[in-house]
C-alpha positions in Angstrom: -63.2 -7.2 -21.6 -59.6 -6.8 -20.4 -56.4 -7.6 -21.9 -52.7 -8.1 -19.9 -49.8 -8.2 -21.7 -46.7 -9.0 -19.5 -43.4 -8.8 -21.5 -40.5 -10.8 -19.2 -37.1 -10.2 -20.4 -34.6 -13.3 -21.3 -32.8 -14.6 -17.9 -28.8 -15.7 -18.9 -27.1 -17.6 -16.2 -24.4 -16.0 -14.4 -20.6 -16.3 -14.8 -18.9 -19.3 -13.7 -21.6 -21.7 -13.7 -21.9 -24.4 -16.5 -24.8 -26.3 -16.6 -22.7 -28.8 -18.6 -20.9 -29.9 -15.7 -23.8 -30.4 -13.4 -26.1 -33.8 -13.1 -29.3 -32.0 -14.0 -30.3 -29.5 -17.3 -32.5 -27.1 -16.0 -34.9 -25.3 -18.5 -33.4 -21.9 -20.5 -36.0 -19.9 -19.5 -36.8 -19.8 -15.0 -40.2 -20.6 -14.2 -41.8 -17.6 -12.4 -44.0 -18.9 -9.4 -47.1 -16.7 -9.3 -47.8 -16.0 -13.3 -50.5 -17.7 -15.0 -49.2 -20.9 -16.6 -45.8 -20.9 -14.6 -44.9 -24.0 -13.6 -42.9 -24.3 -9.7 -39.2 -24.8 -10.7 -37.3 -26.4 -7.8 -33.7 -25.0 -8.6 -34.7 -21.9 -8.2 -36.4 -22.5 -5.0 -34.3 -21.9 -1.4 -34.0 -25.6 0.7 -36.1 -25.7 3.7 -34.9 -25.1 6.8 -32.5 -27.3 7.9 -32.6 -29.2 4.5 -28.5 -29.5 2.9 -27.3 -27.2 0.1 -28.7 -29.0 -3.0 -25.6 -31.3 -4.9 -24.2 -29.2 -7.8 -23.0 -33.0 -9.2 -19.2 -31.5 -9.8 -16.7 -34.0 -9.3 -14.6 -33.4 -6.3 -16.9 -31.3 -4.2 -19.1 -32.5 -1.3 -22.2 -34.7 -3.5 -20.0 -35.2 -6.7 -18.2 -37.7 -8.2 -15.0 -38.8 -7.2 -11.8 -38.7 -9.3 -12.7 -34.9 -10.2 -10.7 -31.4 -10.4 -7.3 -31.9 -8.5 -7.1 -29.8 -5.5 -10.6 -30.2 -4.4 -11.9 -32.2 -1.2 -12.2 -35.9 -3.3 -10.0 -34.8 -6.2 -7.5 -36.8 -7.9 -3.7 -35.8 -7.2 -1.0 -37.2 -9.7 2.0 -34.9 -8.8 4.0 -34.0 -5.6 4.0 -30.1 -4.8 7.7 -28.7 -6.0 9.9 -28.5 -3.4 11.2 -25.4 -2.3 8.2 -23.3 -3.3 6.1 -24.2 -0.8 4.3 -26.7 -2.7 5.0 -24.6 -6.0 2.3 -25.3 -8.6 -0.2 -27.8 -7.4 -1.4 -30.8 -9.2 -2.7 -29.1 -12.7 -6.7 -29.8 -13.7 -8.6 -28.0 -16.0 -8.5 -24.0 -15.1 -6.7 -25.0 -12.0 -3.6 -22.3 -12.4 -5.2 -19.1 -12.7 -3.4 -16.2 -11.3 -1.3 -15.4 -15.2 -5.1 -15.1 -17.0 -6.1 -12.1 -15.2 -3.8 -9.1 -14.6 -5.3 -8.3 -11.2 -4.2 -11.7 -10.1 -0.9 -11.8 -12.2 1.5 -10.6 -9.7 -0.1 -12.4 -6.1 1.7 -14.6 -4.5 1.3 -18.2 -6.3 1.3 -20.4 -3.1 -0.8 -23.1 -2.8 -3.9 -20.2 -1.5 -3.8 -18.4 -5.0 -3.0 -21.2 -7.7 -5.8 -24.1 -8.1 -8.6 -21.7 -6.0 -8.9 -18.9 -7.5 -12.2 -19.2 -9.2 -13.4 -22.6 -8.0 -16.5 -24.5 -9.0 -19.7 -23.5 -7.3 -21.4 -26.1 -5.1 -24.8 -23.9 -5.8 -27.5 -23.2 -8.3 -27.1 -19.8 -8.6 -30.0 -17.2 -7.5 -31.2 -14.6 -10.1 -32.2 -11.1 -9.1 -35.4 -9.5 -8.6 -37.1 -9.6 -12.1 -40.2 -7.1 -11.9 -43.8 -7.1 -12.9 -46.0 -4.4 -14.5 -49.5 -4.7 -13.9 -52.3 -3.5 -15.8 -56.1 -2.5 -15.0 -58.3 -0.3 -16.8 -61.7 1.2 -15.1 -64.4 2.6 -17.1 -68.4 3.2 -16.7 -69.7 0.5 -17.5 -73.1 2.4 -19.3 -72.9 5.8 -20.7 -74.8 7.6 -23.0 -74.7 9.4 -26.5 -72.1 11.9 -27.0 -71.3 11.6 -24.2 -67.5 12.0 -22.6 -66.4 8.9 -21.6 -63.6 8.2 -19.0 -61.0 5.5 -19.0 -58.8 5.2 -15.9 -55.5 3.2 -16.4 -53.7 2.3 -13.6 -50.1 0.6 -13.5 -48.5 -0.7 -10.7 -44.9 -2.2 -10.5 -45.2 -4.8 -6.9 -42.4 -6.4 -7.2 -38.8 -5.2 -5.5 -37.2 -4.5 -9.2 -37.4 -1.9 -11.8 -39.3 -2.4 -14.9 -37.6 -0.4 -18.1 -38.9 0.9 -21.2 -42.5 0.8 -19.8 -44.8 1.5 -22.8 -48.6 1.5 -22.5 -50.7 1.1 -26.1 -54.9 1.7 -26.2 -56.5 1.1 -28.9 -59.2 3.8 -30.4 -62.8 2.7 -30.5 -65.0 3.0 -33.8 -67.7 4.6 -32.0 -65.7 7.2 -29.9 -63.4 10.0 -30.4 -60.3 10.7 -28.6 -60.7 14.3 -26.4 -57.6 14.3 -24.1 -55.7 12.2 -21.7 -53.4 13.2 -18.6 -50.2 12.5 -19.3 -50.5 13.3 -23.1 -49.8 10.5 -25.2 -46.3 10.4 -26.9 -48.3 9.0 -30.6 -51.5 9.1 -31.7 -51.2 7.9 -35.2 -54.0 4.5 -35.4 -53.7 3.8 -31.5 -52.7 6.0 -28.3 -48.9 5.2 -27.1 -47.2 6.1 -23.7 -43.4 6.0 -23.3 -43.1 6.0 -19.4 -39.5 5.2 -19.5 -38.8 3.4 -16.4 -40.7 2.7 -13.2 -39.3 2.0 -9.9 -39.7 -1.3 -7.2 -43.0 -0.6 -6.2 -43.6 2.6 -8.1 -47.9 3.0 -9.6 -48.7 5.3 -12.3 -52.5 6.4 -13.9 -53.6 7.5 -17.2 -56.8 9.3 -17.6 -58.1 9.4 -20.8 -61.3 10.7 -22.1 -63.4 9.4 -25.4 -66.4 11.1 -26.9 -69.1 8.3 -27.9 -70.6 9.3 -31.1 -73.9 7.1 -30.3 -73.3 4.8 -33.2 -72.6 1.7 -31.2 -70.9 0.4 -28.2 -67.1 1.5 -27.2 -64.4 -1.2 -27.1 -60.9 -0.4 -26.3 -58.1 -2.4 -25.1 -54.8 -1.1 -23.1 -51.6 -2.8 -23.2 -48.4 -2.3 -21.2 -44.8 -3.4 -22.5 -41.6 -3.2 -20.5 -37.9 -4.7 -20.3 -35.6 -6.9 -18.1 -32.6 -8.3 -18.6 -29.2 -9.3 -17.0 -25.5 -8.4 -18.1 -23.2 -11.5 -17.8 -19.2 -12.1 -19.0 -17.3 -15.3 -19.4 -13.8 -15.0 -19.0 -12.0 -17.8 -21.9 -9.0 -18.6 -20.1 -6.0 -20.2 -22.2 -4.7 -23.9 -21.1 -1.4 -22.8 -20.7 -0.2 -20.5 -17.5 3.3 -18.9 -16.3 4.0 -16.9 -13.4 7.1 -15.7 -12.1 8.2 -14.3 -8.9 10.9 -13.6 -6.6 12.2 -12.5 -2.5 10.8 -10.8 -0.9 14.0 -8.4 0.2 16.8 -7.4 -2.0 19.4 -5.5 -1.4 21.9 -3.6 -3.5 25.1 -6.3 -3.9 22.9 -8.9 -3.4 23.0 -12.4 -5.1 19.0 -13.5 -5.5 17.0 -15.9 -7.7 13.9 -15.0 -9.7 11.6 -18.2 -9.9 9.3 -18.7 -13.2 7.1 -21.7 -13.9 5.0 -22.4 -17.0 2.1 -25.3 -16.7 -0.1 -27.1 -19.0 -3.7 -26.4 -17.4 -5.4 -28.2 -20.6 -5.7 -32.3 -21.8 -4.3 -32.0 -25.3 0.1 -31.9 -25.6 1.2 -28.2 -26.3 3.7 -28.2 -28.9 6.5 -26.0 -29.5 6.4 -23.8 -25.8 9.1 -20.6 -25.6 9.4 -19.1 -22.4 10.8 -15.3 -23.1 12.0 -13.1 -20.1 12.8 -9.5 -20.2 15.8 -9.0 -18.0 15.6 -6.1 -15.5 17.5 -3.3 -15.8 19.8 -2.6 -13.0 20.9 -5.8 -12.6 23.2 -8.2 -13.9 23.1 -11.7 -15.1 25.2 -14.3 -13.7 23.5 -17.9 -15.1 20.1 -19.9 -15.0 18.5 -23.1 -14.8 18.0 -24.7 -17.6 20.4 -22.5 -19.1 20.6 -20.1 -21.7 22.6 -17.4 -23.2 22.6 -14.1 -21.0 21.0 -11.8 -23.4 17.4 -9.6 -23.1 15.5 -10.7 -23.9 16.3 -14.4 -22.1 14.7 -17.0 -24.2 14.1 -20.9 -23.1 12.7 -23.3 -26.0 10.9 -25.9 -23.9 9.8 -27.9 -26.4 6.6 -30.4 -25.4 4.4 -30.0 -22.5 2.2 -32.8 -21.1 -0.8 -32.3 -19.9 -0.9 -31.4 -16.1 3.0 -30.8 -16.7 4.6 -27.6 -15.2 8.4 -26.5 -15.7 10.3 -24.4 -13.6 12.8 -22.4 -14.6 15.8 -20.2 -11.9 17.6 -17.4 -12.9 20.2 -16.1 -11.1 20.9 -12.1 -10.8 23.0 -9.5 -8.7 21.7 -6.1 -7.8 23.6 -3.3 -9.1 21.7 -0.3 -8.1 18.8 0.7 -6.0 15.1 1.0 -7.6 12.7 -0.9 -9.2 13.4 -4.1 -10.5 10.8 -5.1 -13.2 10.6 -8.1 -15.6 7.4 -9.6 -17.8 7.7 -13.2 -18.2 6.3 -14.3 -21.6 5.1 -17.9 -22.9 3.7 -18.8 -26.4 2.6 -22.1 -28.0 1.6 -21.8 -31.6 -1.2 -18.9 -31.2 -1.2 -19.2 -27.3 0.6 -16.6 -25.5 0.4 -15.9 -21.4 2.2 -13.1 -19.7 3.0 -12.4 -16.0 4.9 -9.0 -14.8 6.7 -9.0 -11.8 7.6 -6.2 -9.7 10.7 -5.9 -6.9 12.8 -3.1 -5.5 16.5 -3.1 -4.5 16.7 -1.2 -1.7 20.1 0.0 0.0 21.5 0.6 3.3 23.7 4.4 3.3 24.9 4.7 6.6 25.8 8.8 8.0 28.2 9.0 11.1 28.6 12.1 12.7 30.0 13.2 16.2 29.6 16.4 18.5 31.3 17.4 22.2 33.1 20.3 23.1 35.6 22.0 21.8 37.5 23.2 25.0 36.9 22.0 28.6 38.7 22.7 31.7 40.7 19.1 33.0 39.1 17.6 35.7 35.3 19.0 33.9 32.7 16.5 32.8 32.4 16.4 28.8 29.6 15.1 26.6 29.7 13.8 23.3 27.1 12.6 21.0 27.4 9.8 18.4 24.7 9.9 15.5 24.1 7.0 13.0 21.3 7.8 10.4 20.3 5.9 7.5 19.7 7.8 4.4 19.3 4.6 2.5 16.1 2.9 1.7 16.3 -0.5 3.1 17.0 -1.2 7.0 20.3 -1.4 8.3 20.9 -4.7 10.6 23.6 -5.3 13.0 24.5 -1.7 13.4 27.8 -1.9 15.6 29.0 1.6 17.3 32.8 1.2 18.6 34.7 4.7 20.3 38.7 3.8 21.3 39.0 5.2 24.9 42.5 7.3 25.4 44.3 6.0 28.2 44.1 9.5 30.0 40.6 10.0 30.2 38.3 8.4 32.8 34.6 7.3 31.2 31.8 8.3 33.7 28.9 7.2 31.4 27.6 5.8 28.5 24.1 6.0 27.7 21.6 3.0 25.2 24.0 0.2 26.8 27.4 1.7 25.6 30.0 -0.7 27.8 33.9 -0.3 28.1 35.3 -4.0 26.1 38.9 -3.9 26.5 40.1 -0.1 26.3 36.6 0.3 23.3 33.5 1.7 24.3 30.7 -0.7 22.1 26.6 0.1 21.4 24.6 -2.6 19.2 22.0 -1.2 17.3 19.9 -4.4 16.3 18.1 -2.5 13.0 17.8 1.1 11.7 15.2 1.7 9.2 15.6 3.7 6.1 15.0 7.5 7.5 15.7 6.8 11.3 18.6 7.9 13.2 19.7 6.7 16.6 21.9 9.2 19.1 24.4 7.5 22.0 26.6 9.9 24.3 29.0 9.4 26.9 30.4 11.0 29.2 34.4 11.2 29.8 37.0 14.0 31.8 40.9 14.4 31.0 43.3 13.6 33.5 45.6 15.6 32.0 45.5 18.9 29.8 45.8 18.5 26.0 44.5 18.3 22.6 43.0 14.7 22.5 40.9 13.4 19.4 39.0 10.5 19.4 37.6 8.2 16.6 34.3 6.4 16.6 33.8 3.6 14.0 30.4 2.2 12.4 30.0 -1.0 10.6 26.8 -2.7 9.4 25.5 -5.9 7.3 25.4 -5.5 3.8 27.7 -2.1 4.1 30.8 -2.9 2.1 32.7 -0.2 4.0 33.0 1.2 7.8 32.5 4.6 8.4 34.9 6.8 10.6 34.2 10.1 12.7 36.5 12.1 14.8 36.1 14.6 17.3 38.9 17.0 19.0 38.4 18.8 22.1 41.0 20.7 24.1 41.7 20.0 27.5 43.2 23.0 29.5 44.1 24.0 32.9 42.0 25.4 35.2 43.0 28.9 36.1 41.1 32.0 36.4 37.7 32.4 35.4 36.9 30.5 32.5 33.6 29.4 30.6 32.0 26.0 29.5 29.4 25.6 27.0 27.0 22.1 27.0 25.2 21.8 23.9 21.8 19.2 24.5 22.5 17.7 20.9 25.3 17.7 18.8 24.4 17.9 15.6 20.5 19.3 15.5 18.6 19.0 12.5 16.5 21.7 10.8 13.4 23.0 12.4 14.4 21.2 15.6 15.3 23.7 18.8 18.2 23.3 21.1 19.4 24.6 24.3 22.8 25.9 25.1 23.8 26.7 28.3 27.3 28.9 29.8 29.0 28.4 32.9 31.3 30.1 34.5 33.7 28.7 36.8 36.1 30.7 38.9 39.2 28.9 39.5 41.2 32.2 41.4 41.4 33.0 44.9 39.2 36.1 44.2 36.0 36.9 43.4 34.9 38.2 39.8 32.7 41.3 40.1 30.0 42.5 37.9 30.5 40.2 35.3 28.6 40.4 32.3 27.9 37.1 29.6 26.4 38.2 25.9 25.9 35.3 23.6 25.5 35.0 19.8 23.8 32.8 17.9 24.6 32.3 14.3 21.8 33.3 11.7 21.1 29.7 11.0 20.2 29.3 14.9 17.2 31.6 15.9 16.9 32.4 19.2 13.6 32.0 20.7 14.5 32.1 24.6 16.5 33.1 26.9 17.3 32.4 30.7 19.9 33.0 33.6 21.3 33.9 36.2 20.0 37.6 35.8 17.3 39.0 33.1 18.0 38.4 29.8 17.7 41.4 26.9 17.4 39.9 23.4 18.5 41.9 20.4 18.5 40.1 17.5 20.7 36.8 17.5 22.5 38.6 20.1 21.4 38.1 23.7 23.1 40.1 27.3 22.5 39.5 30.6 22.1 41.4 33.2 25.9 41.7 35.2 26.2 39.8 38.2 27.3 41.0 41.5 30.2 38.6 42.3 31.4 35.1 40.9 32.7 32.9 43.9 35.5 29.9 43.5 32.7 27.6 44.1 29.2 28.9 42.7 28.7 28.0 39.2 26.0 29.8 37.8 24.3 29.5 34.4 23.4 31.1 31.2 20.7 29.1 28.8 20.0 30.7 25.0 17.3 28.3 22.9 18.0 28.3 19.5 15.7 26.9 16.3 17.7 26.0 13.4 16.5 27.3 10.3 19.0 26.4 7.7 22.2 23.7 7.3 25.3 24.9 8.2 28.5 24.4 9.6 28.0 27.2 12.5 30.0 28.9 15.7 28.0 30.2 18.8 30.5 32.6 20.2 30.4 33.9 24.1 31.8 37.3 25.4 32.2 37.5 29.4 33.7 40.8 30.7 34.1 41.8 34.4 36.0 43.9 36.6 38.8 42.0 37.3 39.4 41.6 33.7 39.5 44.9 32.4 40.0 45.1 28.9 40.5 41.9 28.1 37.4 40.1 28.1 37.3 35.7 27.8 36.1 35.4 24.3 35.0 31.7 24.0 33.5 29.9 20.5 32.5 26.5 20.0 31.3 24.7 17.0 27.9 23.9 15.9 26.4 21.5 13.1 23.1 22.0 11.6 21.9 19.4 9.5 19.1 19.3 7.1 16.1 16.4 6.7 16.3 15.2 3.8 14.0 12.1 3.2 15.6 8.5 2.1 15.6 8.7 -2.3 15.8 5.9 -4.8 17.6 6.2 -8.2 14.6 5.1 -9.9 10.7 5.8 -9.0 9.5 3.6 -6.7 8.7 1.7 -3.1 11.7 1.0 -1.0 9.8 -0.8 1.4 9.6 -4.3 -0.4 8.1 -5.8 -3.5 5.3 -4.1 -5.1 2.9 -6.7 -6.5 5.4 -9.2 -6.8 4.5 -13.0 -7.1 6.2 -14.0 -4.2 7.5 -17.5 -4.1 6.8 -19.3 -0.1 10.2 -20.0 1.6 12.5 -18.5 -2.0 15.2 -16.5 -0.7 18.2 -14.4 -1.3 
């Protein structure tokens, strides 16, 4: 005779299903199709094909009732959304404002997508997991004879597609045997044979041999019983009735005038007496009034009074940025032992605007010179409306003007639309003197939200041309560190004779490595210091070229300096310098910790802005 003992563990339902708001109890315990006894239980059976999804009997969802949670399909609605918001809080039901109970959700954005959805109602039964089965046989001869050893085979087999734990297999001794052995070894022998087998696997079998020794006195009888465990982890959230959130733009900006939004609601049926909204106000900025009002102290603190079910009250406060950084506040609400909470994150970012010019310092009159205009912003928010104005002198003659730069009544004008925080934009132009002398021009920059223009100038002298004399184009004026450059010499022979076996060395400061060289004639590099090879003759007419690369190591205010010596000249050679800027690269920096580039889980209120 065989016994099976099948141990099935308790089945809880899952979270957010309650059976009390559905048409139909079903039992506490599943029935398991397939088990002796079990009777079929429809919920927990899938719809034929083609069959519809079974009615979960909630109000307001397709097969409910109607008049049911607001903000489902066949809801009731009693409010208008709150203008200005985007529809603010919607129409408050039971658990309809959720995003405050949970701190994950505490800081989305509250339009009409977060608040009244966040955990709706299922319109399913809901679908338990595997559960397993461990079953049992035992295999014996069925005739043996005195003292003889008798073997008992006990297999165990786990068909199902779910682990069975704490498996623990019990046989009973016989009164006309004697235990010998048994592969595994039992874990007890103390009045019947026990196996811990811990835990067996979907689909896993296991055997136990064990011998007896029958003494002759009688028949043996022994029974085998296998134990196991199953069960399922579940959590309920409890969620209070009442529910703030808070929020704010989306972009702030240092000097900027904005409004921080917080609503409280009433998500239950009973009046909740005695409601306090308290808000921390955030550091770095300043408080200029709110709505309703209230004294301008942190924390700020609005006594409410009564709030009706389905009732929600907003409540503006209006603040000015004083400094870059985070901007953090934790909106609190109590009634009697209720108390929500809902943080809210921003950063003021700010535009710093760097102007800086390069060109030559000496060109012949009549010669082509570049300059280079540089706008960067080391700030953290984008600069907009970036305008770029140079004042033309009246005795130069533009030739070009590169990014769009046009001549507007006697100013030459660029229009940089934005300029993110770290970027830098470079225009140049193009200009030669009509007549020789020192001229300096001024470029200004102005921006939105910059309280303040910023100013560069830039001299260059404009001589003669007599003689043999050099020019020196720079490809960028300033170049930043770790960036390479090119700067090229040219001679130009203005005399009525030819130069002879003239010789150009150039010099690189230490903060400008040289890493090529190219001319004319061969190059010899020693150090920063680099010669080439003399030329035969410079012609009035023939222009010819000396190019030194450069890498800039460190930030400096720098000179390149060029030596040209020749025949004609004797001992006294054209010594020629010309300025260099190196700057460094420096990423944008807030005061505070943080990310400049917008709110960082901030509830962000649809169409609120500065």
């Amino acid at each position: 005779m065989r016994q099976i003992w099948i141990l099935l563990g308790w089945v809880i339902l899952p979270m957010g299903m309650s059976w009390a708001q559905t048409s139909q109890e079903p039992p506490l315990l599943p029935s398991f199709p397939g088990l002796p006894g079990a009777a079929p239980n429809p919920a927990s059976q899938p719809p034929p094909l083609g069959a519809p999804p079974p009615s979960s009997g909630l109000p307001g969802l397709p097969g409910g009732s109607p008049g049911g949670l607001p903000g489902f399909p066949g809801g009731s609605t009693s409010e208008p959304p709150l203008a200005g918001s985007g529809g603010g809080i919607p129409p408050v039901g039971p658990r309809s404002m959720r995003d405050s109970g949970d701190p994950k959700l505490a800081n989305k954005d509250p339009g009409p997508s977060n608040l009244g959805a966040t955990n709706p109602a299922p319109s399913f039964f809901p679908v338990d997991p595997p559960f397993p089965q461990v079953l049992l046989r035992t295999r014996v001869a069925g005739i043996a004879s005195p003292n003889e050893e008798v073997t008992y085979r006990i297999n165990l087999n786990n068909p199902t597609a779910a682990a069975a734990h704490q498996v623990r297999v019990r046989q009973s001794l016989p009164n006309n045997g004697k235990f010998v052995r048994s592969t595994p070894s039992p874990t007890s022998q103390d009045g019947e044979l026990v196996w811990q087998l811990a835990t067996m696997e979907a689909g896993a079998a296991k055997e136990i041999v064990v011998v007896f020794l029958a003494n002759g006195n009688g028949d043996l009888d022994s029974t085998a019983r296998v134990s196991f465990e199953y069960g399922q982890s579940v959590k309920t959230r409890i969620e209070s009735a009442l529910q703030v959130r808070t929020g704010g733009p989306q972009s702030i900006l240092v000097g900027d005038t904005f409004t921080l939004v917080t609503e409280v609601a009433h998500a239950g049926s009973a009046p909740l007496d005695e409601v306090t909204l308290t808000q921390t106000l955030p550091l770095g900025v300043e408080f200029l009034n709110s709505k309703p009002s209230t004294a301008g102290d942190s924390p700020l603190v609005w006594r409410l009074g009564k709030l009706q079910s389905g009732e929600t009250k907003r409540i503006e406060i209006q603040l000015v940025a004083k400094k870059s950084g985070p901007i953090e506040t934790v909106a609190t609400v109590t009634s009697g032992t209720q108390k929500r909470e809902a943080n809210l994150r921003l950063v003021a970012g700010q535009v710093s605007l760097e102007l800086t010019k390069g060109g030559p310092d000496r060109r012949a009159v009549g010669r082509p010179a570049t300059y280079f205009i540089t706008v960067a912003n080391k700030g953290t928010s984008a600069a907009t409306n970036v305008k770029i104005s140079h004042k033309l002198d009246p005795n130069i003659e533009l030739l070009s003007a590169s990014g769009g730069g046009a001549n507007q009544g006697g100013d030459l004008k660029w229009t940089l639309p934005t300029l993110g925080p770290g970027q830098k934009q470079t225009v140049t132009f193009v200009l030669r003197a009509l007549r020789a002398g020192e001229l300096k021009s001024r470029t200004e920059v102005v921006a939105d939200k910059v309280s303040a223009g910023l100013q560069a100038e830039k001299s260059t002298r404009f001589e003669s041309p007599k003689g043999l004399m050099v020019e020196l184009d720079k490809v960028t004026d300033p170049v930043l560190v770790g960036e390479q450059s090119a700067y090229t010499v040219r001679l130009l022979n203005f005399a009525n004779q030819p130069y002879t076996a003239a010789v150009v060395a150039v010099t690189l400061p230490e903060e400008l490595q040289v890493v090529d060289a190219r001319g004319q004639t061969a190059a010899d590099r020693k150090g920063q210091r680099v010669v080439f090879a003399p030329l035969s003759s410079v012609t009035s007419g023939v222009q010819p070229t000396f190019t030194v690369y450069g890498k800039a190591t460190k930030a400096a205010e720098a000179r390149i300096r060029v030596e040209v010596t020749a025949t004609e000249l004797g001992a006294n050679p054209i010594l020629f310098e010309e300025g260099i800027k190196i700057q460094g690269t420096e990423p944008p920096q807030l005061n505070s910790p943080g990310n400049a580039g917008g709110p960082v889980g901030a509830a962000v209120f649809p169409g609120l802005s500065n």
